[in-house]
C-alpha positions as CSV (number, residue, x, y, z in Angstrom):
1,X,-4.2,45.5,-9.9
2,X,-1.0,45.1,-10.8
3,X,-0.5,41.8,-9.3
4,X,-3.3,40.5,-10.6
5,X,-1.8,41.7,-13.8
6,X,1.4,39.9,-13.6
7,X,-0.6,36.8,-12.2
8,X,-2.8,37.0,-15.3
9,X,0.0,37.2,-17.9
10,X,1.7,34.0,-16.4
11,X,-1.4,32.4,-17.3
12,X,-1.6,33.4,-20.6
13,X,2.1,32.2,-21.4
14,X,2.5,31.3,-24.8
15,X,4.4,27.7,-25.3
16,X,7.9,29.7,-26.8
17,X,7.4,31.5,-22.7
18,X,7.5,28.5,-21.5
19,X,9.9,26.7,-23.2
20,X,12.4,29.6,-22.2
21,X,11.6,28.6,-18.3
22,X,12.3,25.4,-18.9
23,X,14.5,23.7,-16.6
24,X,17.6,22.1,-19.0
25,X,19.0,20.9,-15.0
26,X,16.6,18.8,-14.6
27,X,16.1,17.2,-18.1
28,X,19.5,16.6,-19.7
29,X,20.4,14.2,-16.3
30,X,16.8,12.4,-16.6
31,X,17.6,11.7,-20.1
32,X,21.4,10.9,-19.6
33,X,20.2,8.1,-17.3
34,X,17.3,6.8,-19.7
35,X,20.4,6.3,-22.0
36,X,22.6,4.6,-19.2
37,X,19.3,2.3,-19.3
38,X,19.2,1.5,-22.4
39,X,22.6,0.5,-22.8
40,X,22.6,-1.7,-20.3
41,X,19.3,-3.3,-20.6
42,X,20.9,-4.0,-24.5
43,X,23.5,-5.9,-22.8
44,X,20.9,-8.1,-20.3
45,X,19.6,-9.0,-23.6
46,X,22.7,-10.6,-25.0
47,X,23.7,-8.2,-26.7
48,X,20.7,-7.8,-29.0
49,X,17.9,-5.3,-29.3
50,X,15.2,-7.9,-27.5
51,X,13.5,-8.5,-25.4
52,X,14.3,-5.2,-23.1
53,X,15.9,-2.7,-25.0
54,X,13.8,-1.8,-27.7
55,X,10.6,-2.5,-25.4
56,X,12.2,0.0,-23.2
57,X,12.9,2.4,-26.0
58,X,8.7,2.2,-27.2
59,X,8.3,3.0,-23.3
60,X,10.4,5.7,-23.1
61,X,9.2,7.7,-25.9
62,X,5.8,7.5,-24.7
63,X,7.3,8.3,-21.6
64,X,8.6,11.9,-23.5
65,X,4.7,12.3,-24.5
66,X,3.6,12.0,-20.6
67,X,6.3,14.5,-19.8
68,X,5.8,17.2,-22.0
69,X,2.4,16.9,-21.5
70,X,2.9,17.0,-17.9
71,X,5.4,20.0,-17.8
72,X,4.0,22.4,-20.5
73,X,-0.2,22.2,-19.3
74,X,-1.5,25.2,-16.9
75,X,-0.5,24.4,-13.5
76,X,-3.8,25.2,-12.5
77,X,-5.1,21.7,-14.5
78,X,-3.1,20.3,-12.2
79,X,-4.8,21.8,-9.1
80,X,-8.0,21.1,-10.5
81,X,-7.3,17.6,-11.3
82,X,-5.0,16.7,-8.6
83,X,-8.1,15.0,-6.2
84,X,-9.1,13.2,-9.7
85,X,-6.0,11.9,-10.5
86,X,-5.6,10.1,-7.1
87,X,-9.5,8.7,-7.1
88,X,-8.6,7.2,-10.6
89,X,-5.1,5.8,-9.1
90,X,-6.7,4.3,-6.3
91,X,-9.8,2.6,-7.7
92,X,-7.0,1.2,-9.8
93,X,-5.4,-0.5,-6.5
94,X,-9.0,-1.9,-5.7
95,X,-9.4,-3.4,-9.0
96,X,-6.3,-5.0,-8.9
97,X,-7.2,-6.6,-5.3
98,X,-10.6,-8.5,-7.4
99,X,-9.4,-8.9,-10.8
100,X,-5.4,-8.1,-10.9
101,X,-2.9,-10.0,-13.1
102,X,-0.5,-12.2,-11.0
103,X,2.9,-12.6,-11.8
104,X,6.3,-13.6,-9.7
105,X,3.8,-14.1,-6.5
106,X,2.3,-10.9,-6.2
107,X,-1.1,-9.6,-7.5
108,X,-0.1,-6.2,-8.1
109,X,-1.0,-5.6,-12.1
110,X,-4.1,-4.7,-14.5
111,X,-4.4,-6.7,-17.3
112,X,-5.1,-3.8,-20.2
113,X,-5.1,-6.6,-23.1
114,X,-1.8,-4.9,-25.1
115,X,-0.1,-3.7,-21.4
116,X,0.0,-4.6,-17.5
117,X,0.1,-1.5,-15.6
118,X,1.0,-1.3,-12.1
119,X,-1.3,1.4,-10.3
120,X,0.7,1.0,-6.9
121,X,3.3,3.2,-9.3
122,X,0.8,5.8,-10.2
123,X,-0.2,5.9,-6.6
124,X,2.9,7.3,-5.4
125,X,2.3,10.3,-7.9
126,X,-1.2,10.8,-7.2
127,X,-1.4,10.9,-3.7
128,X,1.7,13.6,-4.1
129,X,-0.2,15.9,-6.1
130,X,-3.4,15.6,-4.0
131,X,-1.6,16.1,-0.5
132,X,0.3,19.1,-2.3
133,X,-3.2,20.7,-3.1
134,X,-4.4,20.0,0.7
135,X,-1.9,21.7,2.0
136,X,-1.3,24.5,0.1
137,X,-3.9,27.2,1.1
138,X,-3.6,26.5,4.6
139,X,-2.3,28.8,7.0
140,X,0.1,28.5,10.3
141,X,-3.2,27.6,12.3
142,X,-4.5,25.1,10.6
143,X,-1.8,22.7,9.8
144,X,-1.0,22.8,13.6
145,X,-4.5,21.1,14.3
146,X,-4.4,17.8,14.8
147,X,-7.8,17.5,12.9
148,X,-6.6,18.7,9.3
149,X,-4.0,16.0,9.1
150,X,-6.9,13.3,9.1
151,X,-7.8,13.5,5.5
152,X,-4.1,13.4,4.7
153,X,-3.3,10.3,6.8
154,X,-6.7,8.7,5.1
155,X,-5.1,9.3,1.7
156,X,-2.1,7.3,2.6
157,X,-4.0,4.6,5.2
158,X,-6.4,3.5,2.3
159,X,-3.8,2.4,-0.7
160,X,-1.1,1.2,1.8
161,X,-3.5,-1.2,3.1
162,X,-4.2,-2.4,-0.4
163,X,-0.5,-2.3,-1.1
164,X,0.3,-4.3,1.4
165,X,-2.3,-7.0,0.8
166,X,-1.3,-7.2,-3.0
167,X,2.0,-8.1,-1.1
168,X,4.2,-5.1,-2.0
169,X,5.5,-3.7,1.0
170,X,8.2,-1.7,-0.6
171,X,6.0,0.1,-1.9
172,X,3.8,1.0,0.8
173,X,6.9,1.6,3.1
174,X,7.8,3.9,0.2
175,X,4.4,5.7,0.4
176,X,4.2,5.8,3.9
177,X,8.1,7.9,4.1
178,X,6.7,10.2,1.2
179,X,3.7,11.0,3.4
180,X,5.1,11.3,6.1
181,X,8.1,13.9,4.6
182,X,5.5,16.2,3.7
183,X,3.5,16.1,6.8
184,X,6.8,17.4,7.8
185,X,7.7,19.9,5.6
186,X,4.3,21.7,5.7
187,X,5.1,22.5,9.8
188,X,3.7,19.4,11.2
189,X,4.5,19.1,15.3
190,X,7.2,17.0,16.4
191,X,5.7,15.5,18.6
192,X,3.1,13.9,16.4
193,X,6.8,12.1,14.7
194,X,7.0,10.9,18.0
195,X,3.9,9.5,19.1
196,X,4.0,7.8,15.8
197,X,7.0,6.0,16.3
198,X,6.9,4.6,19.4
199,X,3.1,3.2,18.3
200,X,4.9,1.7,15.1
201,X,7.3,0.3,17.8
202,X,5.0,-1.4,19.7
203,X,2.9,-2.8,16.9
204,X,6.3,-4.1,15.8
205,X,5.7,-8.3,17.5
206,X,2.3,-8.0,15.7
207,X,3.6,-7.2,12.2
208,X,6.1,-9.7,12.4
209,X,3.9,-12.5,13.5
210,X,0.7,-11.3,11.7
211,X,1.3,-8.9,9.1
212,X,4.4,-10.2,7.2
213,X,4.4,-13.3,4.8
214,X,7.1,-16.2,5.4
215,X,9.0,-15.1,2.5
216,X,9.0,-11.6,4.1
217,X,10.6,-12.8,7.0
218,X,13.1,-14.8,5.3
219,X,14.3,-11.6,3.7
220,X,14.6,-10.0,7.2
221,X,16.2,-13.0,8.8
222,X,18.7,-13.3,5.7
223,X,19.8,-10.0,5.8
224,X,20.7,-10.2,9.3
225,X,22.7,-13.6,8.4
226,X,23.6,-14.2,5.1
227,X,24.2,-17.3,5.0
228,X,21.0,-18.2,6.7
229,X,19.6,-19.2,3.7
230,X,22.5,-18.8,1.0
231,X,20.3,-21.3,-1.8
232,X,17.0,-19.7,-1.0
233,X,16.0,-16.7,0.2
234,X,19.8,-15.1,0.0
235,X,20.6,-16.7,-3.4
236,X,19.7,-13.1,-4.9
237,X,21.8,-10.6,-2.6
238,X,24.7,-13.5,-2.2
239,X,24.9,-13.1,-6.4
240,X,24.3,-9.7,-6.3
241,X,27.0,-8.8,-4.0
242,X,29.6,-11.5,-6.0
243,X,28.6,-9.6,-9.7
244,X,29.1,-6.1,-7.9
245,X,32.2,-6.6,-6.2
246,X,34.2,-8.7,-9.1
247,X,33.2,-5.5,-11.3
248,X,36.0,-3.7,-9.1
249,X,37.1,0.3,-9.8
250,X,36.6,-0.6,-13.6
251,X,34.3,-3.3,-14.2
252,X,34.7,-6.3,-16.3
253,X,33.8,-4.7,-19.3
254,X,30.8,-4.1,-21.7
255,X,28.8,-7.3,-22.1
256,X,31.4,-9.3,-20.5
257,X,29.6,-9.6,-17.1
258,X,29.9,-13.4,-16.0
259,X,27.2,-12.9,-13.5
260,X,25.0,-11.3,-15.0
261,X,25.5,-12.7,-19.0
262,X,25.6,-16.5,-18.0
263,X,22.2,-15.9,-15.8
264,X,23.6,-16.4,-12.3
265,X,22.3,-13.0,-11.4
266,X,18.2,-13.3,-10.8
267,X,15.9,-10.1,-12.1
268,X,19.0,-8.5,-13.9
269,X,16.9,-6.2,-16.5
270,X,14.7,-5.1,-13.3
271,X,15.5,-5.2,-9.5
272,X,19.2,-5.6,-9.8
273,X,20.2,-3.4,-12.8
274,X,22.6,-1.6,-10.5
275,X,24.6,-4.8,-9.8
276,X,25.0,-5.1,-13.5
277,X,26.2,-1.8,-14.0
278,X,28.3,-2.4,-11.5
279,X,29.9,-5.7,-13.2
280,X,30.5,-4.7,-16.2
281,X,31.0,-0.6,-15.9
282,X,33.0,-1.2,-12.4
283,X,32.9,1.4,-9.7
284,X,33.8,4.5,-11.7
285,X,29.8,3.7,-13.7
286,X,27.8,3.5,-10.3
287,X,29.6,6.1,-8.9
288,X,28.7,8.4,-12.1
289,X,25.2,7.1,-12.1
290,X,24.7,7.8,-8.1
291,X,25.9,11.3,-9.3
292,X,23.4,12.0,-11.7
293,X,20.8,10.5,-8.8
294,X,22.5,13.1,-6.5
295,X,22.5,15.7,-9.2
296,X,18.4,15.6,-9.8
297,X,17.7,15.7,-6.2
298,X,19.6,19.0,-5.8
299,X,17.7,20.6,-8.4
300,X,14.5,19.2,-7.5
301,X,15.1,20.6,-4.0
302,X,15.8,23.9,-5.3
303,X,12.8,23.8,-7.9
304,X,10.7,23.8,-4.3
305,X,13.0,26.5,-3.0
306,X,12.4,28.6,-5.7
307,X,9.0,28.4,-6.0
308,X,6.8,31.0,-5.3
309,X,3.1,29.1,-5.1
310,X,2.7,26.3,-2.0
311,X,1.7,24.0,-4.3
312,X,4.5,23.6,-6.5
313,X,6.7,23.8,-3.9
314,X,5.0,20.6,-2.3
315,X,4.6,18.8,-5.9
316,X,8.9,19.6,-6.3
317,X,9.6,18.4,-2.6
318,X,7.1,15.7,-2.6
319,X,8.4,13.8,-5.9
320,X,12.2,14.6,-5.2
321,X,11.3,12.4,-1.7
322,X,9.8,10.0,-4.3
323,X,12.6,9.6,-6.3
324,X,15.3,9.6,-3.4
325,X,13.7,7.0,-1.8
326,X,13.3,4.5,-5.2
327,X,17.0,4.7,-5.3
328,X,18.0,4.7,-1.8
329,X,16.1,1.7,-1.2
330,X,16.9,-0.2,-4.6
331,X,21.0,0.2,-4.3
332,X,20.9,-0.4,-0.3
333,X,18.8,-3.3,-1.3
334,X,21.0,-4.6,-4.1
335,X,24.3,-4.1,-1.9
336,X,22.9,-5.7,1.3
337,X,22.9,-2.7,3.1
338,X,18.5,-3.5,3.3
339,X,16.8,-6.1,3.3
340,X,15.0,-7.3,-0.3
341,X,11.9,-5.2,-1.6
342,X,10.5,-5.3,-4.9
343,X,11.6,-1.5,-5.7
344,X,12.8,-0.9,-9.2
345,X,16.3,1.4,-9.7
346,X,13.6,4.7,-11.1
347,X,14.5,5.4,-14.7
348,X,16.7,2.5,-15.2
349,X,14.5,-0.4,-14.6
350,X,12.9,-2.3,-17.2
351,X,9.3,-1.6,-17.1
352,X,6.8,0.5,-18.2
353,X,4.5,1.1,-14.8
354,X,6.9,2.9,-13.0
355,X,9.1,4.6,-15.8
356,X,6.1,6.4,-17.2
357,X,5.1,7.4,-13.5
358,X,8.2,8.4,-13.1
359,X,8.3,10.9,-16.2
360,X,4.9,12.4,-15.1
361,X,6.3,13.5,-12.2
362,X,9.2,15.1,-13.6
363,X,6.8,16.6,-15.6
364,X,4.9,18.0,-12.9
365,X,8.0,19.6,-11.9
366,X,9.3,20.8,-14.7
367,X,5.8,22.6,-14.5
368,X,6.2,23.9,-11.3
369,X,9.5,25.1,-12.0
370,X,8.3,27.3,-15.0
371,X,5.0,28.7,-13.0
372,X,7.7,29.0,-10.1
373,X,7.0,32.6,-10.2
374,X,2.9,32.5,-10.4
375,X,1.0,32.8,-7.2
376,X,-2.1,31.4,-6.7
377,X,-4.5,32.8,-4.9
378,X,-7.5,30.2,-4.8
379,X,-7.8,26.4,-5.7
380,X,-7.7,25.9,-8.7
381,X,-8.6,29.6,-9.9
């Protein structure tokens, strides 16, 4: 009774309750970083207000509506909703395969009339919160059967095939890693990681003759050797690595990025912010910025320590793999160290798709973290 008591009066918390849970760890660095993003998307611009930063700034406040939103609802909305969500995310994808809005090559937008969205963004999200409700009420048996993971592997199978076809395999590589993290994390066997591989190995020759466009496989060739193509498909990295390293420990200073002000830098306000950052804010900026990356993941990792309910646990691991992985692959990308994908650097891109994705899934933590010490006994109830 008196669990059920204490259970009970963390679901009646009033909003002042839950504003003194709130996690300050997690938001002051999401928001220092929205700031690092405006000021440099001010500077892509010239030095003037359009066309990024104050677009950005419209995004980013309803960005802060998503979040709160996100963070202060019942957790068990969440749960309810979380099978929902990811039906509305991926009929999204298959809309955007028959009447999507094309743009630098790749059909991967709706056309709202005022907006584009991206729903391969939302995805990501969505398909966290609905693996995070799978998983939660099962016990030791049951995720050790082989059979319970094929709902799961459907859930990622059905949108990365989409994802791909759009073509955006960043994306889908990103959804497959998130996927398969959890699978992990919930006790998976490791031998499953294993037969996986060595099946992704062989189907290797047939991805690269079958599956991957030519452009794809100029990307992969170029990042193997530079200079393969140095005016095609390595113009982008070759400038990207010439605006990072003239930025030295220093940078070249505020606005005074030749690189990136007199346009030899390609996709500077999206793609390859960080090279700018780097050129004009020098070593010392990325280094403080990869901190405040760093920084987020620690305390979304210990959100799902902390946590005393499976499903916020999976929600806090699940988007802190997320948001490693947009980062990861975006500065590995930008510093040749990958080879190109269309992943934006999360919360400092310019864009509205994955920044307001982004901010719903800090939200979702931000709820977990202040239900961390609710346990839920049934779906949803």
């Amino acid at each position: 009774m008196a669990r059920q008591t204490r259970v009970s009066n963390a679901n009646m918390m009033s909003f002042q309750e839950k504003l003194s849970r709130f996690s300050w760890t997690m938001f002051i660095p999401m928001c220092l970083i929205l700031a690092i993003s405006i000021i440099v998307l001010y500077s892509a611009g010239g030095g003037a207000w359009r066309p990024f930063a104050l677009s950005q700034l419209t995004k980013i406040a309803l960005g802060f509506g998503v979040f709160f939103f996100a963070a202060f609802t019942n957790i068990k909305t969440w749960i309810k909703s979380a099978y929902l969500i990811y039906a509305i995310a991926l009929i999204m994808i298959i809309l955007v395969t028959f009447i999507g809005h094309t743009g630098m090559g790749a059909q991967r937008w709706l056309d709202l009339g005022i907006f584009h969205v991206q729903p391969s963004e939302l995805i990501k999200i969505a398909l966290v919160l609905a693996l995070a409700r799978y998983f939660a009420w099962m016990n030791s048996v049951e995720l050790s059967q082989v059979k319970n993971y094929a709902v799961p592997a459907a859930m990622l199978l059905i949108p990365f095939i989409l994802i791909v076809a759009q073509p955006d395999l960043g994306t889908a590589l990103s959804l497959a890693m998130i996927t398969v993290g959890i699978f992990y994390i919930v006790g998976a066997q490791k031998k499953w990681f294993i037969i996986a591989i060595v099946m992704g190995l062989m189907a290797a020759p047939l991805v690269w003759f079958g599956g991957l466009h030519d452009y794809q496989r100029d990307r992969i060739i170029t990042f193997i050797n530079p200079d393969h193509d140095a005016q095609g498909a390595g113009y982008q990295i070759n400038q990207a690595k010439i605006a990072f390293g003239s930025g030295g420990m220093l940078g070249k200073g505020y606005m005074a990025g030749t690189q990136s002000q007199q346009s030899f830098l390609p996709e500077k306000q999206t793609d390859f912010i960080f090279t700018m950052l780097g050129e004009e804010f020098g070593f010392v900026g990325a280094f403080m910025l990869l901190m405040l990356y760093t920084f987020i993941v620690i305390v979304l990792f210990r959100c799902a320590k902390i946590c005393r309910n499976r499903f916020g646990q999976l929600v806090c691991f699940g988007f802190m793999l997320n948001f490693f992985i947009y980062y990861f692959i975006n500065i590995s990308m930008v510093l040749g160290l990958m080879p190109t994908v269309g992943v934006p650097l999360p919360l400092m891109s310019f864009g509205g798709s994955s920044l307001l994705s982004l901010m719903f899934g800090f939200g979702l933590c931000q709820n977990a973290y202040i239900h961390k010490d609710q346990q839920l006994s049934a779906k949803g109830s």
